[in-house]
Structure formats: C-alpha cells, structure tokens
Backbone bond lengths (Angstrom), bond angles and torsions (degrees), N, CA, C in turn:
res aa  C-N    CA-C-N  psi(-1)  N-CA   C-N-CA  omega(-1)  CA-C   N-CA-C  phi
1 X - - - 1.460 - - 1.519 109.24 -
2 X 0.966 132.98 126.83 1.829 151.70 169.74 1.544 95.25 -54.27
3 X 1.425 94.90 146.17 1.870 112.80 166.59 2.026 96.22 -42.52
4 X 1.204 81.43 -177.25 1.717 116.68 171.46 1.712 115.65 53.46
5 X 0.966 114.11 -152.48 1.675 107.18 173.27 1.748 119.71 -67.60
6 X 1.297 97.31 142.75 1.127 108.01 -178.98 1.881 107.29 -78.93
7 X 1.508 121.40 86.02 1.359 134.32 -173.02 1.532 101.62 -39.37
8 X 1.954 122.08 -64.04 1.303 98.41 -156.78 1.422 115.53 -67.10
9 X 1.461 111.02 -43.22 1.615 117.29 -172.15 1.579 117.96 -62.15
10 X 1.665 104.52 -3.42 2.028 111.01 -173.54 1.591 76.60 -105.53
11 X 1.353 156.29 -36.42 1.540 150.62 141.50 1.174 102.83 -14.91
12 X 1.427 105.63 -89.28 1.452 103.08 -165.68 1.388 136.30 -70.32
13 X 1.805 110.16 -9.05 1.494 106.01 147.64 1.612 124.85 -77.87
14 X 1.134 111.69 1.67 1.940 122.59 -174.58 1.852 87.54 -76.88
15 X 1.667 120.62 -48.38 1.031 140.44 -119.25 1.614 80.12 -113.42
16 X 0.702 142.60 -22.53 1.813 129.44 -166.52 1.084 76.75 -113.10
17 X 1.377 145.10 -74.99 1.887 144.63 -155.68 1.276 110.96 -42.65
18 X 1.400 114.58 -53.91 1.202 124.87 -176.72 1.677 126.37 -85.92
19 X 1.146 117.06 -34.24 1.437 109.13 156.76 1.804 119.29 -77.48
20 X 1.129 128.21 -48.25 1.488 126.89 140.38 1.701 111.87 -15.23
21 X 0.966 115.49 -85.57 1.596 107.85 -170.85 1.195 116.78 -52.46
22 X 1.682 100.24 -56.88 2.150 94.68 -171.43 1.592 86.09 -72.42
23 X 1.090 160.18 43.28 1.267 122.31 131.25 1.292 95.61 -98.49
24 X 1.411 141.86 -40.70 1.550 135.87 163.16 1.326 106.67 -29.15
25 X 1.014 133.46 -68.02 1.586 138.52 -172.90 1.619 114.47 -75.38
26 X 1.174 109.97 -10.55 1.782 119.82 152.20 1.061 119.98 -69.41
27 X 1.487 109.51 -44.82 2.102 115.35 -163.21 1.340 101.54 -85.72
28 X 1.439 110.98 -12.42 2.144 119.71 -157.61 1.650 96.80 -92.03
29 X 1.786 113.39 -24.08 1.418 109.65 -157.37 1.634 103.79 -87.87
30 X 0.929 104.73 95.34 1.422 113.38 152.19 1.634 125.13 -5.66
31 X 1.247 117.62 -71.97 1.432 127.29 169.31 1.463 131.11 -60.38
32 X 1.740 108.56 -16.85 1.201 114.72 -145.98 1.995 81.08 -98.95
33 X 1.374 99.49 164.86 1.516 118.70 -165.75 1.566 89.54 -63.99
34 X 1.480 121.83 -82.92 1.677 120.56 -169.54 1.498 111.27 -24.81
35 X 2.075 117.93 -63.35 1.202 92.08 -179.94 1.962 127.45 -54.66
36 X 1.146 83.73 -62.07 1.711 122.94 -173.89 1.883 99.42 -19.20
37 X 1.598 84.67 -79.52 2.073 99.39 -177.20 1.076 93.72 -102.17
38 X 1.341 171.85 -119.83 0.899 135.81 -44.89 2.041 102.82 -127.68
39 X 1.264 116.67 -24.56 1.669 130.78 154.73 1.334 124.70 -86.79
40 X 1.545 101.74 -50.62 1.437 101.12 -169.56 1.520 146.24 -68.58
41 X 1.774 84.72 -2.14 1.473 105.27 177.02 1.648 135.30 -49.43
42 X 1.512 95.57 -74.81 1.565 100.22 152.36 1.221 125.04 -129.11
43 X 1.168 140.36 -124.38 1.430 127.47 -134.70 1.639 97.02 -132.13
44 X 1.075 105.98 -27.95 2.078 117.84 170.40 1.662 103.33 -71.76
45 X 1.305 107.62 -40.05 1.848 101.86 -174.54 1.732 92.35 -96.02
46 X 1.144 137.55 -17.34 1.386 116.68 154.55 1.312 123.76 -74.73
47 X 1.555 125.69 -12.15 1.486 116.80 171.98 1.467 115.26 -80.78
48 X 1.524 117.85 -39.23 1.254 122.71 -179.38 1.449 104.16 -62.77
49 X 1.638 127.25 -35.55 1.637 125.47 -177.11 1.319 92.38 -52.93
50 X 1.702 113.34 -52.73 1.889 101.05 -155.20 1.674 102.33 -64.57
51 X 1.456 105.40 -10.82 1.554 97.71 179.16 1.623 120.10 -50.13
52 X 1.607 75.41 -72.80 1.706 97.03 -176.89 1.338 105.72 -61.13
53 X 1.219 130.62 -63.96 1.374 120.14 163.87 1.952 130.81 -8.68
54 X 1.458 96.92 -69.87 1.828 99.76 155.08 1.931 116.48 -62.23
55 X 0.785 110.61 -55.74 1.588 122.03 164.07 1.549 115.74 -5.07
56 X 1.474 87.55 -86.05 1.343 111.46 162.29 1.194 123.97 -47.87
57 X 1.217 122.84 -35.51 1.669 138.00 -174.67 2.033 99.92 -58.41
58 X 1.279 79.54 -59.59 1.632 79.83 -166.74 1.144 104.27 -93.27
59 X 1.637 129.88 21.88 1.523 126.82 154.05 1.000 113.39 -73.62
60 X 1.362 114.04 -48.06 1.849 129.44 172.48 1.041 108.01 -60.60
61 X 1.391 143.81 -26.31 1.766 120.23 -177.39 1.202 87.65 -98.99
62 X 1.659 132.98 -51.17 1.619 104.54 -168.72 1.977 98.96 121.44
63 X 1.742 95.82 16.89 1.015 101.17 -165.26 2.161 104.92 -109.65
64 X 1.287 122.01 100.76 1.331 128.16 -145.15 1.540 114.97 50.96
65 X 1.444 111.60 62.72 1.498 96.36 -160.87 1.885 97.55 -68.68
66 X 1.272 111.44 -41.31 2.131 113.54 -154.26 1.686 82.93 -45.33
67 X 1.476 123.86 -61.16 1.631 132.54 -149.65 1.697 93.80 -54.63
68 X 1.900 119.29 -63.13 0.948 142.95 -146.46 1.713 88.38 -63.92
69 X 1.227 129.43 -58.81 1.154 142.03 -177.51 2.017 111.19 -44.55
70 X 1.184 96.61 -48.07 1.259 105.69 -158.33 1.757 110.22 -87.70
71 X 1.044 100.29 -1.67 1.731 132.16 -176.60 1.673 92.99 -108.73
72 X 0.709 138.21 -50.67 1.575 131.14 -177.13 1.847 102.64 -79.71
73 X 1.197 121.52 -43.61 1.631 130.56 153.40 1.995 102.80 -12.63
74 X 1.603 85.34 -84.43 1.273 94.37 -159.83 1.634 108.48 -85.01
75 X 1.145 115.86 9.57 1.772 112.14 157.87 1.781 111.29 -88.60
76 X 1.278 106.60 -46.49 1.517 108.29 150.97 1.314 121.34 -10.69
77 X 1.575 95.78 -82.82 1.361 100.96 -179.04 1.248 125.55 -83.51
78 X 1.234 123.41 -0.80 1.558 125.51 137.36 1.620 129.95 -16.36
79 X 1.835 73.54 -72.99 1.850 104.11 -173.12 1.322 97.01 -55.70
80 X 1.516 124.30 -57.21 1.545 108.66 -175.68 0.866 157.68 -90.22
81 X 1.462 102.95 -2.85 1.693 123.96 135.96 1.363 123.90 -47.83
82 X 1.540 121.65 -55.57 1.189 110.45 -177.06 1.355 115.07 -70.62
83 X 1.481 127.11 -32.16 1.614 125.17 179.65 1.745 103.32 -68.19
84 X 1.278 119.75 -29.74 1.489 115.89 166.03 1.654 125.95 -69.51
85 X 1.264 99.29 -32.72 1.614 108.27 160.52 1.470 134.11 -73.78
86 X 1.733 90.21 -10.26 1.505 101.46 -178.05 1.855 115.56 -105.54
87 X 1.615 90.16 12.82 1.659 86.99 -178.60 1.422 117.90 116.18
88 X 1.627 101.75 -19.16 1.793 101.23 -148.93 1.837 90.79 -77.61
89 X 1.596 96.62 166.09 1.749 101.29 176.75 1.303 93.36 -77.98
90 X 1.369 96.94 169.58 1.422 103.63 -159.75 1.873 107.76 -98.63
91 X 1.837 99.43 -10.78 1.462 112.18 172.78 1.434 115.24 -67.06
92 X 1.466 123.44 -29.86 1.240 126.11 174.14 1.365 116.61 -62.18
93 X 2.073 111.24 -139.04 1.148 104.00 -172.18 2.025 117.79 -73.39
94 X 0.702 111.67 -1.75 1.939 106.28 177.19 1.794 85.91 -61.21
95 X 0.871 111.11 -74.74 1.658 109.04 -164.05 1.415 110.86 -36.36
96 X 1.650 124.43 -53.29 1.407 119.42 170.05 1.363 117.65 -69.60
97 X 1.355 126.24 -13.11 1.316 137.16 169.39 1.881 118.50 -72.77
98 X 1.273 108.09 -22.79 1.528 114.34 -179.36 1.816 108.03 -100.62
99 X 1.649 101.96 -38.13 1.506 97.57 148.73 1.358 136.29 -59.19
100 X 1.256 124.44 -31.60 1.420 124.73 153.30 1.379 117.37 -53.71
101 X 1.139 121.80 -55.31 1.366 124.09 -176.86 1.414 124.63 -70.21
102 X 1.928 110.18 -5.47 1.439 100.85 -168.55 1.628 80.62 -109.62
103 X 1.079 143.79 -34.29 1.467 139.24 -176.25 1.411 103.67 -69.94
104 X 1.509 122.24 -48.06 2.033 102.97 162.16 1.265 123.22 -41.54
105 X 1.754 112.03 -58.31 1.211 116.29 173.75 1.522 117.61 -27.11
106 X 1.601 101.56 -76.73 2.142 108.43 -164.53 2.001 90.25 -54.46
107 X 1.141 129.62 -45.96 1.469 117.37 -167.93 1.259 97.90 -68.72
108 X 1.080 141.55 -22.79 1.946 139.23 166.52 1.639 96.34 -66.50
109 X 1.268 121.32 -51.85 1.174 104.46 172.94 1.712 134.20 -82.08
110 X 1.127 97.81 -6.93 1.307 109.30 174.58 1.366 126.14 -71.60
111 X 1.711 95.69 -45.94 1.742 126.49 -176.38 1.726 96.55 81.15
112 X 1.463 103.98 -159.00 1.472 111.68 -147.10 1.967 109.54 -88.03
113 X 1.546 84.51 -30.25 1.662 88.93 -167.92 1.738 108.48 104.89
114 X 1.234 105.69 177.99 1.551 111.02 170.74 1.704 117.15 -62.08
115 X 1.224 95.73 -48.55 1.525 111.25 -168.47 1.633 109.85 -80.46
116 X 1.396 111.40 94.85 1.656 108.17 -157.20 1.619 116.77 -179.28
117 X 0.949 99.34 129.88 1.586 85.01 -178.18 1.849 121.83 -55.63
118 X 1.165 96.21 -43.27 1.511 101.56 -175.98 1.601 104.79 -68.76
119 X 1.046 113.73 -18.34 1.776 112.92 165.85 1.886 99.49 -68.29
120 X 1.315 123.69 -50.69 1.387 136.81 -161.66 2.017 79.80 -63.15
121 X 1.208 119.26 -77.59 1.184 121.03 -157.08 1.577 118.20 -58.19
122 X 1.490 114.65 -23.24 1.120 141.31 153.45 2.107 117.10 -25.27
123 X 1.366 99.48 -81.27 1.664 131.60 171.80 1.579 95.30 -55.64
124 X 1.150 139.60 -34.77 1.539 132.69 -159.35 1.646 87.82 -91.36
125 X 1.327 129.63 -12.00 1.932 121.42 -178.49 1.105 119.60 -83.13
C-alpha cells in the first residue's frame, strides 16, 4: 500500500455512509414518494421499508455489510418491480429504485472496506 490515505477503503466508507443514510433519510421522510406511496401503504410495503431501513443501517456502519448490502439489493429490486408491475412510469421511482439496488449490489460485492465494523470484528479472530 503507498503513503497517504488509503483511497479505496476512504471510497468505500464515503460509499456505505452515504448511500446507507440517504436511504435512511428517504424511508424516514414523510413527504417523500418511497415513504408516503410507495411503503407506507400497508403492512407488506411497511415490512420490506423496516427491511431496507435496518439494511441500510448496517451498510452505513460497516456492520455485516456483503449480507446487509445484498438484502437491500434485492428489496430494491423488489420495490421496482412491483411499482413497474403496478403501472408506475418507469421515469419515476423504478429508476431510483434500480439505482438503489445496483449501488447495494457493487458494496455487497465490494464488502465494507477497512473502516467498518466487520473489519474491527475481523482483527479480534
């Protein structure tokens, strides 16, 4: 490894924090389409929210991120299948719904990085 910051693992904590949260702060917003229409309806699109919701949780700390990642992946693409099966245009949420699901995906494949709990829990074996 070269002097100075370590680029991929300061990536891939930019990259779990930040897709992790704004989808936390997507599913939390009240007004916003995902909570509003597209979960909050009944009780099947509120279980899958608490999915991704935890999902996401422990994408952002770094805590089981490959599993956590790959579980928010395929709720993703849940969401945008079913809003595509349900009529919706496909410019709306499916499009931010397959971007969610393809940026979980590469961080499932990526894993957590240095900066991460499962790196921390990793060194303690």
């Amino acid at each position: 490894m070269t002097a100075g910051l370590p680029r991929t693992d300061l990536g891939l904590l930019v990259l779990r924090a930040g897709l992790g949260l704004s989808f936390i702060l997507l599913a939390l917003t009240r007004e916003h389409a995902v909570a509003g229409e597209t979960f909050g309806l009944t009780s099947a699109h509120a279980g899958l929210l608490a999915v991704l919701v935890l999902a996401g949780a422990f994408a952002a700390i770094g805590f089981r991120t490959r599993v956590a990642s790959g579980v928010a992946a395929v709720g993703w693409l849940c969401a945008a299948a079913g809003d595509l099966l349900a009529g919706e245009d496909w410019v709306g949420f499916p499009v931010r719904a397959f971007v969610y699901a393809l940026l979980f995906l590469a961080l499932s494949l990526a894993g957590p990085g240095r900066f991460s709990i499962d790196r921390r829990l990793e060194r303690r074996r």
